[in-house]
C-alpha positions in Angstrom: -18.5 20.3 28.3 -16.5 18.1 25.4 -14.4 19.3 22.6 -17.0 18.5 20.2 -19.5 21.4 21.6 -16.9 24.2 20.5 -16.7 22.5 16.8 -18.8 22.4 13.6 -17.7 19.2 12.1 -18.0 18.3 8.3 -16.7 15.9 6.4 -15.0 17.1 3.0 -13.3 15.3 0.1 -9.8 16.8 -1.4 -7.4 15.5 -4.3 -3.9 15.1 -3.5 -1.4 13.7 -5.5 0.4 10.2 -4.1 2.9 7.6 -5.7 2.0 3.7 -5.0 4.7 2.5 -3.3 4.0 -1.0 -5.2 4.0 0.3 -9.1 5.5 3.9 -8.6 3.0 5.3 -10.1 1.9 8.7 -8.8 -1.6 9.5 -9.4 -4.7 12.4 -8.1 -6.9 10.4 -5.1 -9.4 11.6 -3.5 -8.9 11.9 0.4 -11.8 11.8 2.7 -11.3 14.7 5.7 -13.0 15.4 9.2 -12.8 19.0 9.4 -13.8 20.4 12.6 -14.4 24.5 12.7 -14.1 26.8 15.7 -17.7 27.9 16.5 -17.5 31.9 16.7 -19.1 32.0 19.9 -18.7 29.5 23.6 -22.0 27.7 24.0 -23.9 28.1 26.9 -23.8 26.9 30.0 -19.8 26.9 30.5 -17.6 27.1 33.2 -14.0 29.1 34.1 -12.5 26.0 33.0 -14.2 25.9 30.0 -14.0 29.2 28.6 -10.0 28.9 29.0 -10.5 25.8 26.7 -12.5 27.3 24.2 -9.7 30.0 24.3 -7.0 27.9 23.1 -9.3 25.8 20.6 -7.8 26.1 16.9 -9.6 24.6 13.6 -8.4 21.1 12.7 -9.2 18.8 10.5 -8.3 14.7 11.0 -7.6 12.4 7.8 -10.5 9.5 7.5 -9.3 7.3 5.1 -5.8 5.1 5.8 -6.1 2.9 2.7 -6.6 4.0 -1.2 -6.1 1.7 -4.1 -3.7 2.3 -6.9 -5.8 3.9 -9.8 -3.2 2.0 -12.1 -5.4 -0.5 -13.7 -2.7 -2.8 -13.9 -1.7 -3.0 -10.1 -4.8 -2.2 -8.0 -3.1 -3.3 -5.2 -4.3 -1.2 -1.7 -1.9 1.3 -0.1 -1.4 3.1 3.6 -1.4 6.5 3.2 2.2 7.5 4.3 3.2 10.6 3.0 0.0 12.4 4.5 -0.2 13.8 8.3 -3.1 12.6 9.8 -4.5 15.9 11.3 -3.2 19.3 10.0 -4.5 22.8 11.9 -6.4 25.1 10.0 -5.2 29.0 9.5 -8.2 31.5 9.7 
């Protein structure tokens, strides 16, 4: 079985709050995420192995986007995401 059959996965859209590192200028973007859920139950069809793995599966989600431009009309320029972990475990 692979990882993906013990998830729900959605994509979801959050503000955060990040400085251009051109201009300074810190501003709200909009942060496209990959969340992936723990299903409540294992699907069927699994093994020993698999039931230990479902065990120690935890809710994550995984950042999408690496660029954002600066919403400072005068700059525009494109920026990596720096300040922002690229996966982050959910509490449930």
């Amino acid at each position: 079985m692979e990882e993906r059959d013990f998830f729900n996965e959605t994509t979801e859209m959050r503000k955060h709050t990040l400085v251009c590192p051109r201009c300074g200028q810190a501003g709200e973007y909009t942060v496209t995420w990959v969340v992936r859920r723990k299903r409540a139950q294992l699907p069927r069809g699994a093994d020993e192995r698999d039931r230990a793995r479902f065990a120690k599966a935890q809710s994550y989600m995984v950042r999408r986007d690496d660029k954002l431009a600066c919403a400072n009309l005068r700059c525009r320029k494109p920026f990596e995401i720096t300040t922002l972990q690229s996966l982050a475990f959910l509490m449930e």
